[in-house]
mmCIF file of the N, C-alpha and C atoms, coordinates in Angstrom:
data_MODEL
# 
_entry.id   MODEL 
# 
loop_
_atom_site.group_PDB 
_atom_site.id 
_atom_site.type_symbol 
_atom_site.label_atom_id 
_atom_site.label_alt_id 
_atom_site.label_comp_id 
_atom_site.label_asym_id 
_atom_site.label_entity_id 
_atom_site.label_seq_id 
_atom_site.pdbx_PDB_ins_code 
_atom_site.Cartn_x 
_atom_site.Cartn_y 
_atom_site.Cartn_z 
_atom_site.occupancy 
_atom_site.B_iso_or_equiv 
_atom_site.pdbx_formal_charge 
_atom_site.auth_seq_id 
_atom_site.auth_comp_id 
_atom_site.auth_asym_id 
_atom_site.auth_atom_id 
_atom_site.pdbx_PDB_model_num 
ATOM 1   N N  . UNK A 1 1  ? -24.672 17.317  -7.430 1.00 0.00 ? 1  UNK A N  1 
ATOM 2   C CA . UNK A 1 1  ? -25.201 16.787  -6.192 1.00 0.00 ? 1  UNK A CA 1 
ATOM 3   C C  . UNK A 1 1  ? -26.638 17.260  -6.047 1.00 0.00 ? 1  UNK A C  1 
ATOM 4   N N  . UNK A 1 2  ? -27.400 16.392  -6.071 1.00 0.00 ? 2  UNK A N  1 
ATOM 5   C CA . UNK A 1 2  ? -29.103 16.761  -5.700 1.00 0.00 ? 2  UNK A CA 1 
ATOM 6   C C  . UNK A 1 2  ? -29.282 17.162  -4.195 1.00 0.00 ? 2  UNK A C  1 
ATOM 7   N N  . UNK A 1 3  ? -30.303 18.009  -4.076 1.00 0.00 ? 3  UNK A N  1 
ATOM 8   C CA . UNK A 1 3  ? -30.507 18.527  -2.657 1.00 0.00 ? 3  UNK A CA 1 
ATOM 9   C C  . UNK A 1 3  ? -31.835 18.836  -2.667 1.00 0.00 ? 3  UNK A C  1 
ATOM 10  N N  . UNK A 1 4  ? -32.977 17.782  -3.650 1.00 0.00 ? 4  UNK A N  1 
ATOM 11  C CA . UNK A 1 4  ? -34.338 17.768  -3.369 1.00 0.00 ? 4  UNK A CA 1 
ATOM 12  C C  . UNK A 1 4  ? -34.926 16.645  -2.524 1.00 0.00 ? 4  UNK A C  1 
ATOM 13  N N  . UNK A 1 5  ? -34.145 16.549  -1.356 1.00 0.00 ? 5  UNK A N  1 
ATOM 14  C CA . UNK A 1 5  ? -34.718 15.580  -0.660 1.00 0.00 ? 5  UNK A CA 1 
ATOM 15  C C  . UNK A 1 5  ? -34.541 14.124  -1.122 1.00 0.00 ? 5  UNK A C  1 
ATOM 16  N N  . UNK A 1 6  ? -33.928 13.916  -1.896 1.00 0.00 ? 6  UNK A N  1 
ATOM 17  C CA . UNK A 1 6  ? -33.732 12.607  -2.063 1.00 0.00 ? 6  UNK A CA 1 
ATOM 18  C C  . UNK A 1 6  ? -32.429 12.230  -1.762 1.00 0.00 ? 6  UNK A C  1 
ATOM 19  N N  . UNK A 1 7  ? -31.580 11.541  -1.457 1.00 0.00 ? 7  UNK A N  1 
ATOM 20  C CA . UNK A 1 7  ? -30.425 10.874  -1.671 1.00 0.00 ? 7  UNK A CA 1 
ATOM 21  C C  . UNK A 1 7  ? -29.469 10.345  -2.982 1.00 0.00 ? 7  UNK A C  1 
ATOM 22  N N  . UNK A 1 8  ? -28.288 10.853  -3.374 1.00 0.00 ? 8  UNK A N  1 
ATOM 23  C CA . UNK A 1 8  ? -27.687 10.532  -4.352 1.00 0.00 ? 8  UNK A CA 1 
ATOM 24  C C  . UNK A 1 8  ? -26.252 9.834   -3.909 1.00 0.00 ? 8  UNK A C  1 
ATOM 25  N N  . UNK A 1 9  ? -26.892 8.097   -4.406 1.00 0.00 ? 9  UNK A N  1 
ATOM 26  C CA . UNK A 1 9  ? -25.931 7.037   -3.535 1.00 0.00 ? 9  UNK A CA 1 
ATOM 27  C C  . UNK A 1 9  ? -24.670 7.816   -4.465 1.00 0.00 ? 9  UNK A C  1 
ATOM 28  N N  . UNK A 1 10 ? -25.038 7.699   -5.672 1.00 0.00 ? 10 UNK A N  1 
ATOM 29  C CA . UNK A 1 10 ? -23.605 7.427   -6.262 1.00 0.00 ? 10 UNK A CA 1 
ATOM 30  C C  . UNK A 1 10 ? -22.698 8.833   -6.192 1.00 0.00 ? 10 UNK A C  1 
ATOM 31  N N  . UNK A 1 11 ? -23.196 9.724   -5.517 1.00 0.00 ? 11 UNK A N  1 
ATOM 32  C CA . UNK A 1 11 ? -22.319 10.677  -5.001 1.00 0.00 ? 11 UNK A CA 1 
ATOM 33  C C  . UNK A 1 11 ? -21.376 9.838   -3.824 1.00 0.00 ? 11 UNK A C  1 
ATOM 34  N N  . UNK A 1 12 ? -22.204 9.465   -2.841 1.00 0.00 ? 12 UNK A N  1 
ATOM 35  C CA . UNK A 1 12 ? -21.839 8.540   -1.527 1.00 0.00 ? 12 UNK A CA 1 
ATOM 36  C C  . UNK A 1 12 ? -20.814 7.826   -2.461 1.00 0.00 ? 12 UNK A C  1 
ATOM 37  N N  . UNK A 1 13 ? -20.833 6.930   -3.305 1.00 0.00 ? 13 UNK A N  1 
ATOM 38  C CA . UNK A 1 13 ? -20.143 5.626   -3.641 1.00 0.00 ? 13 UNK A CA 1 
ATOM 39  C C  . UNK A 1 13 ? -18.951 6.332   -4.360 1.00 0.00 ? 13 UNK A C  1 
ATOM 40  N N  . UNK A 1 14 ? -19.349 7.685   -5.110 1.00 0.00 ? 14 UNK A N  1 
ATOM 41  C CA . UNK A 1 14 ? -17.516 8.171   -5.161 1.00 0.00 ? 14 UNK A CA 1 
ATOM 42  C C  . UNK A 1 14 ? -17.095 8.807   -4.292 1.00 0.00 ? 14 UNK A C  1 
ATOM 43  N N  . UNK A 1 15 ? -17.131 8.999   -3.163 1.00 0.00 ? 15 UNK A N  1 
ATOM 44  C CA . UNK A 1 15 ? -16.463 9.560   -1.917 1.00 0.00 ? 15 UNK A CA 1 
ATOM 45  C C  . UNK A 1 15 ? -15.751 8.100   -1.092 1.00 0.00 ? 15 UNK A C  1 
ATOM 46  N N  . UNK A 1 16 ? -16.690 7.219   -1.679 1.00 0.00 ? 16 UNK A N  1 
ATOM 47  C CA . UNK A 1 16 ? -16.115 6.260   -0.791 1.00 0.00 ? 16 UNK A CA 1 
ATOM 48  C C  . UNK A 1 16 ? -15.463 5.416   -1.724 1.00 0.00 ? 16 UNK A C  1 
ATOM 49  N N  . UNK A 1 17 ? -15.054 5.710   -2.664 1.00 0.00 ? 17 UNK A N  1 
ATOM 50  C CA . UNK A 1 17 ? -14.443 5.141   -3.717 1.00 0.00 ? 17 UNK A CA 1 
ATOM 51  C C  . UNK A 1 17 ? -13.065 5.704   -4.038 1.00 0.00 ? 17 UNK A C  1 
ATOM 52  N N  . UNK A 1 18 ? -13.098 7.320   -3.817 1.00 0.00 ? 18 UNK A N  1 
ATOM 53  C CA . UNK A 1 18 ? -11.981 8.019   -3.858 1.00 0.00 ? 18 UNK A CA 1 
ATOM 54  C C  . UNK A 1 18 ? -10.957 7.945   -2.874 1.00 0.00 ? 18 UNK A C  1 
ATOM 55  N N  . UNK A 1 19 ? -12.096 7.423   -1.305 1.00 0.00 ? 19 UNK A N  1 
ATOM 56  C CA . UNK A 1 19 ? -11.071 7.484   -0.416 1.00 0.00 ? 19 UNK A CA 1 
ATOM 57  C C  . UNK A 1 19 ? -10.707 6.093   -0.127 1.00 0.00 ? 19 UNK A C  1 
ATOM 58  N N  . UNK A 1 20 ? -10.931 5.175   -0.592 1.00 0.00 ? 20 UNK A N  1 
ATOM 59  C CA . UNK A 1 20 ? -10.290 3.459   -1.280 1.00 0.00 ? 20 UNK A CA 1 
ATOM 60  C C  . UNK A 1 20 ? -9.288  3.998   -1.864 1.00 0.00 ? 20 UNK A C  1 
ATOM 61  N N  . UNK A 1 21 ? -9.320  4.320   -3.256 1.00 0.00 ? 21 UNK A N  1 
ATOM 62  C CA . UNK A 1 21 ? -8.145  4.649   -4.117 1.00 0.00 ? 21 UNK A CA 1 
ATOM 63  C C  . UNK A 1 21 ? -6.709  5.097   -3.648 1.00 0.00 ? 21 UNK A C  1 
ATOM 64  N N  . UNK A 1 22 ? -6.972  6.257   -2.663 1.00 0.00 ? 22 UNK A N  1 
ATOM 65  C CA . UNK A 1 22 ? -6.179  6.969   -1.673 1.00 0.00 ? 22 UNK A CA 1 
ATOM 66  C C  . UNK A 1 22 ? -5.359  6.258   -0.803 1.00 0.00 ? 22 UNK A C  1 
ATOM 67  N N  . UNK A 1 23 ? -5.920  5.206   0.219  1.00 0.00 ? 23 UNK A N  1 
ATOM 68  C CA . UNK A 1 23 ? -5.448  4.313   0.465  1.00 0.00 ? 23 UNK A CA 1 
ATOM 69  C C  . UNK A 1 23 ? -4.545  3.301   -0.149 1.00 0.00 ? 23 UNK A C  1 
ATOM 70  N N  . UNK A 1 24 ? -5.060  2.796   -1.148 1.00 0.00 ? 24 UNK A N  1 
ATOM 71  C CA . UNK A 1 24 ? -4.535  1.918   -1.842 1.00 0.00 ? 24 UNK A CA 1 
ATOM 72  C C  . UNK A 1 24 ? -2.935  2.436   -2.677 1.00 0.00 ? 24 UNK A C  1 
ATOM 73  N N  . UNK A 1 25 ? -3.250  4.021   -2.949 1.00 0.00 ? 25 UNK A N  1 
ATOM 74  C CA . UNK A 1 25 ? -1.467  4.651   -3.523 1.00 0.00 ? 25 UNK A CA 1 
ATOM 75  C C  . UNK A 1 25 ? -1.389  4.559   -2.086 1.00 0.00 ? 25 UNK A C  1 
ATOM 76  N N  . UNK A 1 26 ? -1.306  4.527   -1.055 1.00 0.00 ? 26 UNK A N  1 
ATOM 77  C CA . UNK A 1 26 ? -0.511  5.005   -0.339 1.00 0.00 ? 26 UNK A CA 1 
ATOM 78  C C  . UNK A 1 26 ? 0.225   3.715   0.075  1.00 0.00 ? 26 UNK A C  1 
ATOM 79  N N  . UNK A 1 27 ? -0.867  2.352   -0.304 1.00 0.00 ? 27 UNK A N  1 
ATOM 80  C CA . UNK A 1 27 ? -0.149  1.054   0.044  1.00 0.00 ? 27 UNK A CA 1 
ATOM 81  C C  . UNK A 1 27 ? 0.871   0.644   -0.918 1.00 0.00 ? 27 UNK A C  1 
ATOM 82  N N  . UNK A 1 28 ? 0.481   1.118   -2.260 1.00 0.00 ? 28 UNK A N  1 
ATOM 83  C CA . UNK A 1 28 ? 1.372   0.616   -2.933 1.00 0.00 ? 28 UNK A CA 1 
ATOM 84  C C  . UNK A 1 28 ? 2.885   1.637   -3.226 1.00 0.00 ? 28 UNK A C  1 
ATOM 85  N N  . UNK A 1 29 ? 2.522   2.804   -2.933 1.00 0.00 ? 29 UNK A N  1 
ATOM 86  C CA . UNK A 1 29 ? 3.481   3.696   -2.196 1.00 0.00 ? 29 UNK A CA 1 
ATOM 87  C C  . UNK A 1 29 ? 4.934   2.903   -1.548 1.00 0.00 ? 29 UNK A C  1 
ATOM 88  N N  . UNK A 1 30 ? 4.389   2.211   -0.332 1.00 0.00 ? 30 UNK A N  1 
ATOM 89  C CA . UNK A 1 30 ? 4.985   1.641   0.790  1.00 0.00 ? 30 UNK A CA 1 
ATOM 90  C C  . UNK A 1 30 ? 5.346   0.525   0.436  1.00 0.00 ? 30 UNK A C  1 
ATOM 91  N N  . UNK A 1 31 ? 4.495   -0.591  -0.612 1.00 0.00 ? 31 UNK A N  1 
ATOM 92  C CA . UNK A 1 31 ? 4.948   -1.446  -1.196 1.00 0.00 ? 31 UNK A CA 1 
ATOM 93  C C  . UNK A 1 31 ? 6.506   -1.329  -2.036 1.00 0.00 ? 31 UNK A C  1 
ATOM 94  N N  . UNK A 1 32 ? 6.424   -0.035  -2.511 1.00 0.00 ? 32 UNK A N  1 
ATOM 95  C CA . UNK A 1 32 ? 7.465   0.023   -3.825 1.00 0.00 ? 32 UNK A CA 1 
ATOM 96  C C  . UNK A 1 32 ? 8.867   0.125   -2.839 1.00 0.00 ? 32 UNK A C  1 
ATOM 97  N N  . UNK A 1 33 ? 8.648   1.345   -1.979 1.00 0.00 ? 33 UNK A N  1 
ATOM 98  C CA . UNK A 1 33 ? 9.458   1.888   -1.013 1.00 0.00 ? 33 UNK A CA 1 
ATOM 99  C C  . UNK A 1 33 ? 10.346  0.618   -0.419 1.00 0.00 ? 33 UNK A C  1 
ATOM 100 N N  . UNK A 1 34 ? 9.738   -0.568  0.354  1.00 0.00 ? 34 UNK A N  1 
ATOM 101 C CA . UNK A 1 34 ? 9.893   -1.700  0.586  1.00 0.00 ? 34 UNK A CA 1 
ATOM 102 C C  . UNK A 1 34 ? 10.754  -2.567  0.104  1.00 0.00 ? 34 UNK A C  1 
ATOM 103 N N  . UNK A 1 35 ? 9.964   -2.862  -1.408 1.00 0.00 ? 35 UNK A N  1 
ATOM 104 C CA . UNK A 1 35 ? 10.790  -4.145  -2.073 1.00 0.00 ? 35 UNK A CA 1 
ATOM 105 C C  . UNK A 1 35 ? 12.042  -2.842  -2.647 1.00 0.00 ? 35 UNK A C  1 
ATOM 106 N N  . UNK A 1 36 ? 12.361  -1.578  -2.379 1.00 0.00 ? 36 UNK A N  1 
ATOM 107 C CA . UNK A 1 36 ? 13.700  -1.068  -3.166 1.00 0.00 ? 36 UNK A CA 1 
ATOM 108 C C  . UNK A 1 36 ? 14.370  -0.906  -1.988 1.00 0.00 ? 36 UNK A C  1 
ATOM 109 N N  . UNK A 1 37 ? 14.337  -1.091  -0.568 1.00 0.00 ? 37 UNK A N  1 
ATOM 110 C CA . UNK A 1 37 ? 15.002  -0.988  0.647  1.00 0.00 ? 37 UNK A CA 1 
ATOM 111 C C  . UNK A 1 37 ? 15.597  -2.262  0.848  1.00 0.00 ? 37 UNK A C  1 
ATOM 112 N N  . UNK A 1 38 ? 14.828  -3.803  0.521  1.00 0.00 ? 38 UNK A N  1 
ATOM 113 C CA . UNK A 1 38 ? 15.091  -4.977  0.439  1.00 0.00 ? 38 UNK A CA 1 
ATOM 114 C C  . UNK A 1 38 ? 16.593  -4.919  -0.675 1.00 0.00 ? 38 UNK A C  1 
ATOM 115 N N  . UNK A 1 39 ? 16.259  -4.296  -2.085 1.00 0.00 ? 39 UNK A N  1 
ATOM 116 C CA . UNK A 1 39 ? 17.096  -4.552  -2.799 1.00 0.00 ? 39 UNK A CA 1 
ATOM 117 C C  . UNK A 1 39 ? 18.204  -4.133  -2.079 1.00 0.00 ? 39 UNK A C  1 
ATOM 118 N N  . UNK A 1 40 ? 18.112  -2.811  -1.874 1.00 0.00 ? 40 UNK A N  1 
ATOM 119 C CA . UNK A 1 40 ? 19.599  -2.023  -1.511 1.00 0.00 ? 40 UNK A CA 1 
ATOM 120 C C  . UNK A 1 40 ? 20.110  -2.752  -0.609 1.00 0.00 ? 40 UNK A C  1 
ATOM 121 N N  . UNK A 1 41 ? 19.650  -3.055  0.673  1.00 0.00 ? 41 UNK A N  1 
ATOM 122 C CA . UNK A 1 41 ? 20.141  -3.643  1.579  1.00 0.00 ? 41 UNK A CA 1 
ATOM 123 C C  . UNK A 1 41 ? 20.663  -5.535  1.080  1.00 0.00 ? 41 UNK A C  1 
ATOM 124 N N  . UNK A 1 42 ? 20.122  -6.055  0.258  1.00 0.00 ? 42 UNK A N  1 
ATOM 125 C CA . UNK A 1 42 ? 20.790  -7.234  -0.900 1.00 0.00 ? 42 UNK A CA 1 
ATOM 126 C C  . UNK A 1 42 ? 21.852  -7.078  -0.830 1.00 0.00 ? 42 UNK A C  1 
ATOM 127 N N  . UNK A 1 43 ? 22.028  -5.582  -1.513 1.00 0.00 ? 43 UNK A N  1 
ATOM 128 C CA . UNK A 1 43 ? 23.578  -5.337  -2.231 1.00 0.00 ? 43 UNK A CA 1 
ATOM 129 C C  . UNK A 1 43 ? 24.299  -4.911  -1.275 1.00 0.00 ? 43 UNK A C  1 
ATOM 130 N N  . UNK A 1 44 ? 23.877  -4.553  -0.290 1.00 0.00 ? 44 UNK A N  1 
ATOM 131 C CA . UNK A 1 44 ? 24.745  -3.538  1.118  1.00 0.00 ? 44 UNK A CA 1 
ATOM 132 C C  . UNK A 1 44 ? 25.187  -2.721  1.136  1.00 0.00 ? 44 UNK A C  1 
ATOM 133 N N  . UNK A 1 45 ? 24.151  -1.800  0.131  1.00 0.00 ? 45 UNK A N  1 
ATOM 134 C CA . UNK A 1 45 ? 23.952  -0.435  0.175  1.00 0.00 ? 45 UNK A CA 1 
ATOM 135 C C  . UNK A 1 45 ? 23.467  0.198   1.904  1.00 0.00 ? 45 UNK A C  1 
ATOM 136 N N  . UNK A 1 46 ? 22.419  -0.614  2.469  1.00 0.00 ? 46 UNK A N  1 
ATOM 137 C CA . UNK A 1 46 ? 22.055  -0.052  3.169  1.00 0.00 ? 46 UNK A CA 1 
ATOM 138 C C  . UNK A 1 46 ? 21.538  -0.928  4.164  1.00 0.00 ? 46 UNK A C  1 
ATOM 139 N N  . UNK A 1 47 ? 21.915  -0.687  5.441  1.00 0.00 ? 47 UNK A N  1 
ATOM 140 C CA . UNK A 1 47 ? 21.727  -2.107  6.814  1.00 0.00 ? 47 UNK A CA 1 
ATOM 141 C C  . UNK A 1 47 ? 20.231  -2.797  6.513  1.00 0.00 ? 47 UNK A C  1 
ATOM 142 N N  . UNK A 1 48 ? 20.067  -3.748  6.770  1.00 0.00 ? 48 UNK A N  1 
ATOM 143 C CA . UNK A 1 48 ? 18.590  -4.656  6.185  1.00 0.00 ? 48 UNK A CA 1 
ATOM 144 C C  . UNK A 1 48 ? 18.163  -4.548  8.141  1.00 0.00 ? 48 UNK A C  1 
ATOM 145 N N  . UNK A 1 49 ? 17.177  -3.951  8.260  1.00 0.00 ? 49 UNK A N  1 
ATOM 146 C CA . UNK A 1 49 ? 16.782  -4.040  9.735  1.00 0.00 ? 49 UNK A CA 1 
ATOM 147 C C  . UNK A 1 49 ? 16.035  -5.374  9.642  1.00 0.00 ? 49 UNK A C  1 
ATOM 148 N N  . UNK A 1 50 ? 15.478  -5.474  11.177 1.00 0.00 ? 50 UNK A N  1 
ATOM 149 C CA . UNK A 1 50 ? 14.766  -6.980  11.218 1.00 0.00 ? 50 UNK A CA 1 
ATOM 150 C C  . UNK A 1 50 ? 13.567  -6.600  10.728 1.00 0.00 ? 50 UNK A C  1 
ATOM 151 N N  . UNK A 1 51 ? 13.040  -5.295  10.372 1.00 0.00 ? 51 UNK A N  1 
ATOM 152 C CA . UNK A 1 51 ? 11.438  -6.139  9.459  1.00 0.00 ? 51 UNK A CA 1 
ATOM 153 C C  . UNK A 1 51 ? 11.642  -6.026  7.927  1.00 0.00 ? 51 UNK A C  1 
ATOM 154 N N  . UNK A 1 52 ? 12.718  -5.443  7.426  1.00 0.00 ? 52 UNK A N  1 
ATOM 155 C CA . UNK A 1 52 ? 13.085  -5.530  6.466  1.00 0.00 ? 52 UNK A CA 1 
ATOM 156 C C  . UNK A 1 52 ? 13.947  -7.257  6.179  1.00 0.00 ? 52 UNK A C  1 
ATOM 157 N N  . UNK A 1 53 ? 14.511  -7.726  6.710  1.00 0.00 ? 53 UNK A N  1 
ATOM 158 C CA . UNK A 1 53 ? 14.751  -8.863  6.919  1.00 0.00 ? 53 UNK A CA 1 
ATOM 159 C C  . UNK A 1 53 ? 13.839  -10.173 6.963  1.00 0.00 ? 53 UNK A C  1 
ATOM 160 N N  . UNK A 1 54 ? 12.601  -9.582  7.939  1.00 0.00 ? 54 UNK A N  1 
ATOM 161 C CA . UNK A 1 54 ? 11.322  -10.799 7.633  1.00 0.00 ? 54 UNK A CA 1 
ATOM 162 C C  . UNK A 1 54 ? 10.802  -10.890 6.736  1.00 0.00 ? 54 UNK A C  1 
ATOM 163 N N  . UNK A 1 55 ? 10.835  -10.007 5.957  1.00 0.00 ? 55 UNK A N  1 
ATOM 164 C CA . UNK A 1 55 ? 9.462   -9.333  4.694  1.00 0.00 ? 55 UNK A CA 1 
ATOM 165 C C  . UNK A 1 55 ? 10.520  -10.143 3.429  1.00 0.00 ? 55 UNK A C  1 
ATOM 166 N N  . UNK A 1 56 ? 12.105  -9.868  3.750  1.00 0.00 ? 56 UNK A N  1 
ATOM 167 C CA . UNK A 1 56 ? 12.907  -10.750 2.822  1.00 0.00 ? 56 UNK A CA 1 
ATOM 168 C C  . UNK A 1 56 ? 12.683  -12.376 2.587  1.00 0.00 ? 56 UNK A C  1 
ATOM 169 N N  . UNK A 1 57 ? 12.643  -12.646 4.332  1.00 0.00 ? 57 UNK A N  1 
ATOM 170 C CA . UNK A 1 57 ? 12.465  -14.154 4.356  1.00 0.00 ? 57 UNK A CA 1 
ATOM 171 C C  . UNK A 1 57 ? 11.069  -14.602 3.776  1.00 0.00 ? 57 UNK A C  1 
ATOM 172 N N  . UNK A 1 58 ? 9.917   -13.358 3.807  1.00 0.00 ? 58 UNK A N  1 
ATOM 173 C CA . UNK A 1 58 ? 9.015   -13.922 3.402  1.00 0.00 ? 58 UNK A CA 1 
ATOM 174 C C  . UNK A 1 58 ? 8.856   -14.253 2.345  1.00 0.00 ? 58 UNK A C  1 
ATOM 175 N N  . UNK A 1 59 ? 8.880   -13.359 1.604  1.00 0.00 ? 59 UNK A N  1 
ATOM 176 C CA . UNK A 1 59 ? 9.344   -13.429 0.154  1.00 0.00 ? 59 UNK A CA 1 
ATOM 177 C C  . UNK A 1 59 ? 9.658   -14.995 -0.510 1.00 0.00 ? 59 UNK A C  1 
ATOM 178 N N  . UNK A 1 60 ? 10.945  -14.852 0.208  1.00 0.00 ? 60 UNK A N  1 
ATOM 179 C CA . UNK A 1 60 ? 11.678  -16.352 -0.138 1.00 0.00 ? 60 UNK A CA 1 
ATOM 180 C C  . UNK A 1 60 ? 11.243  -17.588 0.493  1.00 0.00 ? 60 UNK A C  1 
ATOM 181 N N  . UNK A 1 61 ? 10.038  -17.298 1.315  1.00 0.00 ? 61 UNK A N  1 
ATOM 182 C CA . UNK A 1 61 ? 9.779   -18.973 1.153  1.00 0.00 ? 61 UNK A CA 1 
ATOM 183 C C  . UNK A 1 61 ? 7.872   -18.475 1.122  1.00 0.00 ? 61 UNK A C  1 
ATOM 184 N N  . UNK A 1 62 ? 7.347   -17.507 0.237  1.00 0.00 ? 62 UNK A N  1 
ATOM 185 C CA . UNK A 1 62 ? 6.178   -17.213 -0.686 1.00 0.00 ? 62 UNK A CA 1 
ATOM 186 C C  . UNK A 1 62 ? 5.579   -17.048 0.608  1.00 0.00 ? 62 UNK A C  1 
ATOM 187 N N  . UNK A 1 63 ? 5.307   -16.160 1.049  1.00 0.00 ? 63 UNK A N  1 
ATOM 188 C CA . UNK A 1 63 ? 4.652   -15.744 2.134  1.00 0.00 ? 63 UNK A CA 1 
ATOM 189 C C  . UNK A 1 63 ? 4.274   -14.160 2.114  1.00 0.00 ? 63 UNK A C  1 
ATOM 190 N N  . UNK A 1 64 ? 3.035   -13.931 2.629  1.00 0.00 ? 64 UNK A N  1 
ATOM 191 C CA . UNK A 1 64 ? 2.725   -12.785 3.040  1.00 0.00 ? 64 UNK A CA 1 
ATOM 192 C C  . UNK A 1 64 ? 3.672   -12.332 3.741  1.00 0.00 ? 64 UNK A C  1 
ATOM 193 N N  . UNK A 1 65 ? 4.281   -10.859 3.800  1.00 0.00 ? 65 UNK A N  1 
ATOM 194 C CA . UNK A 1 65 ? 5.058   -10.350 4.739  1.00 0.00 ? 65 UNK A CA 1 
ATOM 195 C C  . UNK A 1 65 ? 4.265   -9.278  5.660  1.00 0.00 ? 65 UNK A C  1 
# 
């Protein structure tokens, strides 16, 4: 990190790059979590609540959930 008075973007651009990344496991985290709560609840392993239920319907007719 420079500290002669100038600015070093690409320090900036991995801080703000790292904390994208971060985000993004945490979506796909929740993603995985999701479509394996959908499954179980398929099989009736486990009660399908109603947003687990919409996110199903979405699915099945190609929709964002």
């Amino acid at each position: 990190m420079k500290f002669d008075g100038e600015v070093n973007f690409m320090d900036a651009m991995d801080v703000c790059l790292q904390q994208e990344k971060e985000r993004f496991n945490k979506l796909i985290l929740v993603t995985w979590k999701s479509i394996a709560d959908i499954k179980k609840g398929i099989k009736g392993e486990i009660l399908m609540t109603p947003l687990l239920d919409e996110m199903y319907n979405a699915f099945l007719n190609n929709q964002i959930p």
